[in-house]
TORDOVEX-294879 format. One record per atom (N, C-alpha, C): z, y, x; residue in three letters; atom name. Coordinates in steps of 0.001 Angstrom, whole numbers. Layout:
MARPA      zz      yy      xx type atom
MARPA       Z       Y       X  ALA   CA
...
This chain:
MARPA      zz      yy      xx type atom
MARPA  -35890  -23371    5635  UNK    N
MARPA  -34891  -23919    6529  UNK   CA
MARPA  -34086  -22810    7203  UNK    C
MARPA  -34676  -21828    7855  UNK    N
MARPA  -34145  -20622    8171  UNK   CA
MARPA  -32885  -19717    7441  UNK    C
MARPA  -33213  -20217    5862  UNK    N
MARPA  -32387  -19493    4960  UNK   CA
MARPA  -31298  -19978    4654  UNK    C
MARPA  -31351  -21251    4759  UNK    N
MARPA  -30221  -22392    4560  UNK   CA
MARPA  -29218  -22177    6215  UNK    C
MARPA  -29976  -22054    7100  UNK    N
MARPA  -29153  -22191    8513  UNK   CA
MARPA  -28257  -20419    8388  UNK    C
MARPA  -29017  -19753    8015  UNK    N
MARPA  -28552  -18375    7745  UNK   CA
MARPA  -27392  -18200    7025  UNK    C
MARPA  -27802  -18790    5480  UNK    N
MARPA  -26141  -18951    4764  UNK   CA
MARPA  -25526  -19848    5154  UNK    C
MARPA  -25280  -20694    6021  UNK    N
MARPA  -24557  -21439    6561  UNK   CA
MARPA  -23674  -20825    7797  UNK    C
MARPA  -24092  -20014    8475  UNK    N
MARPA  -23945  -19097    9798  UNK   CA
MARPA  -22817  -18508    8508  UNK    C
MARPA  -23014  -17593    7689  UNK    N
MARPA  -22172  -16696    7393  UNK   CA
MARPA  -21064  -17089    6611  UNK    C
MARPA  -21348  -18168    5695  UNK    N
MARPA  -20280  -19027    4874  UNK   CA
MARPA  -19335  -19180    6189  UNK    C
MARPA  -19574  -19994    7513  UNK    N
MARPA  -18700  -20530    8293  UNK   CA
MARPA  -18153  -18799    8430  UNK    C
MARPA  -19012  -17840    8734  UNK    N
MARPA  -18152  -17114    9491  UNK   CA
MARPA  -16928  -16311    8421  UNK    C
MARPA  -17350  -16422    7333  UNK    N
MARPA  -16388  -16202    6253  UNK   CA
MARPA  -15242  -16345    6146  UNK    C
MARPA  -15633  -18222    5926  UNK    N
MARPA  -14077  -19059    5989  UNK   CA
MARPA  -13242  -19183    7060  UNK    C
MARPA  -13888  -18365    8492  UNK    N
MARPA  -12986  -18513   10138  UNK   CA
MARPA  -12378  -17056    9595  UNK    C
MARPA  -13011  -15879    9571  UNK    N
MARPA  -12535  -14944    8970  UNK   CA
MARPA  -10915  -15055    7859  UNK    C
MARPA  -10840  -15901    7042  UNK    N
MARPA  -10291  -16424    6171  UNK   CA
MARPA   -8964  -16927    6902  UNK    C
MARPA   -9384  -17947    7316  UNK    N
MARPA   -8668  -18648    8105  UNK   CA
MARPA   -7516  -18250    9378  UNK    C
MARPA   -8339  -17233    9923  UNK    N
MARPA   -7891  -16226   10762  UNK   CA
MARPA   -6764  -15472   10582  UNK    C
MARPA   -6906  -14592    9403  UNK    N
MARPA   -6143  -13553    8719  UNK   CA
MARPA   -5158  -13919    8003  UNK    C
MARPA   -4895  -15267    7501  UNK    N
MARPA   -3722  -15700    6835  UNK   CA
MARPA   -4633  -15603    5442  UNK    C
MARPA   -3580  -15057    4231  UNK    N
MARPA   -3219  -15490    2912  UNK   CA
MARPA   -4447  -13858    2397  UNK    C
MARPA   -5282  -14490    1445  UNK    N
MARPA   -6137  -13395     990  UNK   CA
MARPA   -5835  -13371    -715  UNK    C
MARPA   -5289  -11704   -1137  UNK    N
MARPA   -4786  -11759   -2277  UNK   CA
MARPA   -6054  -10579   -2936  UNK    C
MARPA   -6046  -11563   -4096  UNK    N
MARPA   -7645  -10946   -4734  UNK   CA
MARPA   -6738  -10121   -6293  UNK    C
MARPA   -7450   -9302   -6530  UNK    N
MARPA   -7570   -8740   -7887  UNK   CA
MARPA   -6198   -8087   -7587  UNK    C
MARPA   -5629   -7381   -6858  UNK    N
MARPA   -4257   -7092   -6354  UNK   CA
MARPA   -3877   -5978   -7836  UNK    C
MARPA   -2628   -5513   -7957  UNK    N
MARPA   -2212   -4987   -8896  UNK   CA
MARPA    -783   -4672   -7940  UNK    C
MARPA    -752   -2946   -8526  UNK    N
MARPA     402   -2928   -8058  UNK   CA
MARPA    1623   -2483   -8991  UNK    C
MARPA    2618   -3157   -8806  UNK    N
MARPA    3554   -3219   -9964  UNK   CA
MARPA    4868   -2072   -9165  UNK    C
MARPA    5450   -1316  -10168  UNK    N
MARPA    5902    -128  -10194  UNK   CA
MARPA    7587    -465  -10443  UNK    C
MARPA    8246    -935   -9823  UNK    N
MARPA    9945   -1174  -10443  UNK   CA
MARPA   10782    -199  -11299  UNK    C
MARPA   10547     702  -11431  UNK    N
MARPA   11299    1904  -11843  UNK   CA
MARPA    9698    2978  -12091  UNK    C
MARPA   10137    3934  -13244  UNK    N
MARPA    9254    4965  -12835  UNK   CA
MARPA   10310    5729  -13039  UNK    C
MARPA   11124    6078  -13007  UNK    N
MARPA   11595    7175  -13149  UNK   CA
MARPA   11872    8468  -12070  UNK    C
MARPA   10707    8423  -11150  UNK    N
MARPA   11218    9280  -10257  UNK   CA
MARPA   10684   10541  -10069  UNK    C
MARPA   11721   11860   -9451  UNK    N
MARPA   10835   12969   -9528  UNK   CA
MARPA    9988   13245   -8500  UNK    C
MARPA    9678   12027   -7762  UNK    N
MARPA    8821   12380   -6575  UNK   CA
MARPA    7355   11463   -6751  UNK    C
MARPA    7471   10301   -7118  UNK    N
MARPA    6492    9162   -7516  UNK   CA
MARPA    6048    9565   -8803  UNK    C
MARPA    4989   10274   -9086  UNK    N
MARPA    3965    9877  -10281  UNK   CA
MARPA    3329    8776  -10723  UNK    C
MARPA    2753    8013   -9359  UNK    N
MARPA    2073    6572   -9596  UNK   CA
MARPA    1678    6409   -8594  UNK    C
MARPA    1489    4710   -8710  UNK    N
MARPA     899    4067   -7405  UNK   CA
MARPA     -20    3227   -7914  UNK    C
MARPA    -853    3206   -7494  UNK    N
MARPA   -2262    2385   -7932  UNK   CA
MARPA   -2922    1751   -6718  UNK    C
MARPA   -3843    1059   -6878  UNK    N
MARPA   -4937     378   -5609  UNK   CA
MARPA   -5985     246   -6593  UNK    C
MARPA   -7693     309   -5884  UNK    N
MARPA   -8584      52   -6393  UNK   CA
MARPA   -9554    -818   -5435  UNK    C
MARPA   -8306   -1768   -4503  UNK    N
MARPA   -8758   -2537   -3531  UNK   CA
MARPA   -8984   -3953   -4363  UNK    C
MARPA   -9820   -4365   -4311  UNK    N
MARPA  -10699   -5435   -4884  UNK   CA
MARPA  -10132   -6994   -4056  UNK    C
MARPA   -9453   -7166   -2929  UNK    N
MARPA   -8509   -7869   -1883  UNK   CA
MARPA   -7832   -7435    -899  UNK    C
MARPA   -7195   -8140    -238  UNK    N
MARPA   -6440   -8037     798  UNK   CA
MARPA   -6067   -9082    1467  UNK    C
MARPA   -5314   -8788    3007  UNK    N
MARPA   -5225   -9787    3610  UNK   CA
MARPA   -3181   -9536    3581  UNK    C
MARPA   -2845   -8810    4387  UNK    N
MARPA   -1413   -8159    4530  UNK   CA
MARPA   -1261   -7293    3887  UNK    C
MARPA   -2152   -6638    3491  UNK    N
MARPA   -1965   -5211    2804  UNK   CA
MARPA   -2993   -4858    1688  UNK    C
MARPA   -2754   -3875    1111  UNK    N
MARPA   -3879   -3391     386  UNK   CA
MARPA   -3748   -1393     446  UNK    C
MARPA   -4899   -1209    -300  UNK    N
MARPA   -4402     709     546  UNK   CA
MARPA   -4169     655   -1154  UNK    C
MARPA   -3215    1837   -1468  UNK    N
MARPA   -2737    2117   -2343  UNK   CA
MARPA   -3071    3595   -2248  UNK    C
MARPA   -3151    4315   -3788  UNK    N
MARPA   -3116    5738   -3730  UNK   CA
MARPA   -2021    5590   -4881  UNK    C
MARPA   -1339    6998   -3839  UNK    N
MARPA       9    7619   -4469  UNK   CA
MARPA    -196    8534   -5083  UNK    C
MARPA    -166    9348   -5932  UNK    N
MARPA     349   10588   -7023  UNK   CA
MARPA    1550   10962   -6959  UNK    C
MARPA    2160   12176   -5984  UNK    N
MARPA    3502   12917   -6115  UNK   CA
MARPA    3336   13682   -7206  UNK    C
MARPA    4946   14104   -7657  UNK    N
MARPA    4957   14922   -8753  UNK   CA
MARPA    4155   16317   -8154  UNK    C
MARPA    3837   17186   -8626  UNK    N
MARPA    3558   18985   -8301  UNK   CA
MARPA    4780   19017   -7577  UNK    C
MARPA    6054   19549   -7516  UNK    N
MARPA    6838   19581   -7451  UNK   CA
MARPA    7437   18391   -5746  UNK    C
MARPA    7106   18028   -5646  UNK    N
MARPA    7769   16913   -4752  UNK   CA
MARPA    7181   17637   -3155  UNK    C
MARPA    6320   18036   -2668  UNK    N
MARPA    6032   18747   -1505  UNK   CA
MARPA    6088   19903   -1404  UNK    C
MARPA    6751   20519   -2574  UNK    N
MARPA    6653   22045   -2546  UNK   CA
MARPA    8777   22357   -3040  UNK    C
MARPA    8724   22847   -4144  UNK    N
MARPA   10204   22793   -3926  UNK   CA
MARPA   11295   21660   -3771  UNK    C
MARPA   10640   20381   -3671  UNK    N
MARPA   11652   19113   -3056  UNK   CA
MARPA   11502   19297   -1619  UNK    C
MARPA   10500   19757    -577  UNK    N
MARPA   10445   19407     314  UNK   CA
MARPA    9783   17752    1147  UNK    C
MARPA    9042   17292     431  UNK    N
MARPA    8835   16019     953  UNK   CA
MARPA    8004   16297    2297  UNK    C
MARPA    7811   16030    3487  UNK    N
MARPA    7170   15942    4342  UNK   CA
MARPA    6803   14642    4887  UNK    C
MARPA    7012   13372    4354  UNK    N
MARPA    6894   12595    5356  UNK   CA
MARPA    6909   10896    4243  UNK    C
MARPA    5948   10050    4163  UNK    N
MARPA    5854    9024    2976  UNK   CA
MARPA    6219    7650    4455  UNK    C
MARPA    7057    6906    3869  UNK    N
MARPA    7376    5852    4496  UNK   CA
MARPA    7074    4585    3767  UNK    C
MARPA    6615    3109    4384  UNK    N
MARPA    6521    2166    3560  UNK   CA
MARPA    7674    1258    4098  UNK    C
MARPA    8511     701    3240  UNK    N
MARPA    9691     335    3974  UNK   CA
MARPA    9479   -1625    3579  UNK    C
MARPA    9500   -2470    4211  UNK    N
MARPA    9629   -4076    3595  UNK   CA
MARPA   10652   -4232    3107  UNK    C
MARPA   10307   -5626    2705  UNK    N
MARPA   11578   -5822    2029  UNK   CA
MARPA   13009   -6397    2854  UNK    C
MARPA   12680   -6737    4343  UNK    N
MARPA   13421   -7322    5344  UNK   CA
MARPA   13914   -5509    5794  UNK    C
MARPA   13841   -4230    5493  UNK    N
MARPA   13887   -2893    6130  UNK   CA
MARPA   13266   -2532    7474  UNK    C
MARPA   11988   -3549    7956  UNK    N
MARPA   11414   -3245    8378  UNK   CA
MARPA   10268   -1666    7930  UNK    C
MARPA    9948    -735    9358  UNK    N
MARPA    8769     335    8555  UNK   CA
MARPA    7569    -241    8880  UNK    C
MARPA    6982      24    7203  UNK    N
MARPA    6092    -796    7556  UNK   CA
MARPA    4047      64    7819  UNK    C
MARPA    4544    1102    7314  UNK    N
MARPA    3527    2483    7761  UNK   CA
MARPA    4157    3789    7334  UNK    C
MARPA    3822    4538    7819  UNK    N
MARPA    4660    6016    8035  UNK   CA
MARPA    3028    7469    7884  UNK    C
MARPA    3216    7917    7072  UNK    N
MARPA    2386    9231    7063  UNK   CA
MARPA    3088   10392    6276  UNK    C
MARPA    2613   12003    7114  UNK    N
MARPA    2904   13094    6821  UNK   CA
MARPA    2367   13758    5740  UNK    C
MARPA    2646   14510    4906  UNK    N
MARPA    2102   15109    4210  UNK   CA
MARPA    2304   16598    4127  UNK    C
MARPA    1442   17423    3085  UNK    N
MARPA    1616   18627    3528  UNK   CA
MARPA    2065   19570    2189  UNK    C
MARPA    2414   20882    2651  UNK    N
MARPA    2764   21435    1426  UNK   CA
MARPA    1560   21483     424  UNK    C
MARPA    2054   21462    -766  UNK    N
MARPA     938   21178   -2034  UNK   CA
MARPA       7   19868   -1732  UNK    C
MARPA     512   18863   -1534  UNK    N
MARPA    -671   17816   -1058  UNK   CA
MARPA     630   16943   -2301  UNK    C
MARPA    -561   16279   -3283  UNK    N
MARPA    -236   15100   -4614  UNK   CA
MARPA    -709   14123   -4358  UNK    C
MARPA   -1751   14031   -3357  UNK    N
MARPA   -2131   12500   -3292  UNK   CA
MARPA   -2484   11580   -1900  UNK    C
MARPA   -1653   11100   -1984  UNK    N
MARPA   -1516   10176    -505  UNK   CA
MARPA   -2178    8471    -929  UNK    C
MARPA   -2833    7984     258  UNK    N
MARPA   -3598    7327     910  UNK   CA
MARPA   -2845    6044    1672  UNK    C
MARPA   -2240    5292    1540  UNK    N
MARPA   -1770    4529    2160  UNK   CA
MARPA   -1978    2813    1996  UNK    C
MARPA   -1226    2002    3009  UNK    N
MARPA   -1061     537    3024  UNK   CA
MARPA     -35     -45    2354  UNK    C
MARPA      90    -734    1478  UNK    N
MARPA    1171   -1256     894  UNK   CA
MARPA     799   -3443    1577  UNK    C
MARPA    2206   -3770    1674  UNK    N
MARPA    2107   -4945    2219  UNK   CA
MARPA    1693   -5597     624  UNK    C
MARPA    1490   -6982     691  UNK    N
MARPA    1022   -7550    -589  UNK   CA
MARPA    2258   -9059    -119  UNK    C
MARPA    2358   -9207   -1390  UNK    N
MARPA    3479  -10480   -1608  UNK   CA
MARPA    4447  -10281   -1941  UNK    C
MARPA    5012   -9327   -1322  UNK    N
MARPA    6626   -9137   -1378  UNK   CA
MARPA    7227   -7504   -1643  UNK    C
MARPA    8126   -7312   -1917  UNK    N
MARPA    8456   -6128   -2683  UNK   CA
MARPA    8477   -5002   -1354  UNK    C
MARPA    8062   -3799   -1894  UNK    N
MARPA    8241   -3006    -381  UNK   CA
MARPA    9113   -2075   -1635  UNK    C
MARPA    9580    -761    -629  UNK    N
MARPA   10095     575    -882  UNK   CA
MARPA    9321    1523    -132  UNK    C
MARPA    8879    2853   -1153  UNK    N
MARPA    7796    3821    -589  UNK   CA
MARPA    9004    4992    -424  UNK    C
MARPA    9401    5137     605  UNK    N
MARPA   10775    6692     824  UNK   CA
MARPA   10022    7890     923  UNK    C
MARPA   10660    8754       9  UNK    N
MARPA    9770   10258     239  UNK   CA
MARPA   10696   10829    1034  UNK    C
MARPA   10369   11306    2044  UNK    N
MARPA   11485   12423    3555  UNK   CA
MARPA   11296   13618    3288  UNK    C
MARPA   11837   14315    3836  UNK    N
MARPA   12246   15819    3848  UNK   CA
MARPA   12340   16108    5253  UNK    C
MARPA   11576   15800    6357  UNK    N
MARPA   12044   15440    7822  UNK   CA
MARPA   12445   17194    8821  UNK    C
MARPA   12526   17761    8070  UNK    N
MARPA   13041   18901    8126  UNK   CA
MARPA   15027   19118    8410  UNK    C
MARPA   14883   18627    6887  UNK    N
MARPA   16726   18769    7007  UNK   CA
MARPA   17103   17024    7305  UNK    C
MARPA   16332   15862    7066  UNK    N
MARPA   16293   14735    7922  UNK   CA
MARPA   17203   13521    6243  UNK    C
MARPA   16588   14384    4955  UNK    N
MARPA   17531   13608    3727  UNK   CA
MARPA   15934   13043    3345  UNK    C
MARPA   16866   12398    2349  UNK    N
MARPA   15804   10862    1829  UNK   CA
MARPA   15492   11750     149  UNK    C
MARPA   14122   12194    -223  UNK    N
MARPA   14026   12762   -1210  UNK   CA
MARPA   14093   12202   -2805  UNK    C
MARPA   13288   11010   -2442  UNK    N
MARPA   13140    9648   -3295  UNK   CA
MARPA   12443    8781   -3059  UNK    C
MARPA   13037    7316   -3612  UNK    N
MARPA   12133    6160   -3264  UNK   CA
MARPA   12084    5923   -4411  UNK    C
MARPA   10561    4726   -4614  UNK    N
MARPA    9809    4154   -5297  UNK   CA
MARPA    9431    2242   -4948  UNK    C
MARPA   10270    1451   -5500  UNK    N
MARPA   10280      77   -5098  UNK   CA
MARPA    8878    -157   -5793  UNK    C
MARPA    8302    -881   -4908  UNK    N
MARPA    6762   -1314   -5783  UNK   CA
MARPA    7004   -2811   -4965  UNK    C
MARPA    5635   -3906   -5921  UNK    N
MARPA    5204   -4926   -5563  UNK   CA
MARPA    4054   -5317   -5421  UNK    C
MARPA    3144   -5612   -4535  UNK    N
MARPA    1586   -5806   -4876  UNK   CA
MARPA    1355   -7519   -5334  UNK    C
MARPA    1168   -7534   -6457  UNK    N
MARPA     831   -8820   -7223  UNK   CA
MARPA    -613   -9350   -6877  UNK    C
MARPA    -891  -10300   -7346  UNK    N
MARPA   -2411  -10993   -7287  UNK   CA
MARPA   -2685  -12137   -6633  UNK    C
MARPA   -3586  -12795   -7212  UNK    N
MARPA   -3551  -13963   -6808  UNK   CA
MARPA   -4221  -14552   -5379  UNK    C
MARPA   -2964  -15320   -4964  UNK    N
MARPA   -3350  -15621   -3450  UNK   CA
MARPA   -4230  -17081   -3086  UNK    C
MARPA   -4669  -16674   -1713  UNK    N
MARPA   -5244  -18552   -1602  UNK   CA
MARPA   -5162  -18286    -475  UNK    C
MARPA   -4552  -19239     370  UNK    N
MARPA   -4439  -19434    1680  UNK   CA
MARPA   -5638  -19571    2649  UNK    C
């Protein structure tokens, strides 16, 4: 009886969890609009769900923090809201970030030095949702 009241305790607290957070997108995938850029190598996630977001790892070119100058990774929505902002450093290829899930974002590489836009990368995080 104990065991039954137990998974019952946590199922509920699951589905309030659930319920709470909005829209939970499982098996996420993140889709790449363009590759052609000299700053974006790739964007991947090996996040298993999400609620708003999922963390994504980025791959800059060699090249993109060192003679492009990138200092600074922006996540932009698709309304041009920012939607997370982190620094990076010289010789640094792989960044750590939140990508929103549903809707198309733009990842801007900065140069916040001379204050120019180095390159962007339109991505989408796909996967299937359930309210």
């Amino acid at each position: 009886m104990e065991h039954t009241s137990r998974l019952w305790r946590v199922t509920l607290v699951g589905l309030l969890l659930v319920a709470c957070s909005g829209c939970v997108t499982v098996q996420p995938d993140v889709v790449v609009q363009e590759d052609d850029s000299s700053v974006f190598e790739s964007v991947t996630t090996n996040s298993e769900w999400g609620t708003s977001s999922v963390q994504a790892s980025v791959t800059l070119t060699s090249s993109a923090t060192t003679s492009q100058g990138v200092t600074q990774i922006n996540v932009i929505t698709r309304d041009g809201k920012s939607f997370y902002t982190t620094t990076v450093d010289s010789g640094q290829t792989n960044v750590s970030l939140p990508v929103p899930t549903g809707q198309a974002s733009t990842l801007v590489a900065v140069n916040t030095v001379n204050g120019t836009v180095v390159g962007m990368q339109n991505v989408t995080v796909t996967g299937t949702r359930y309210p």
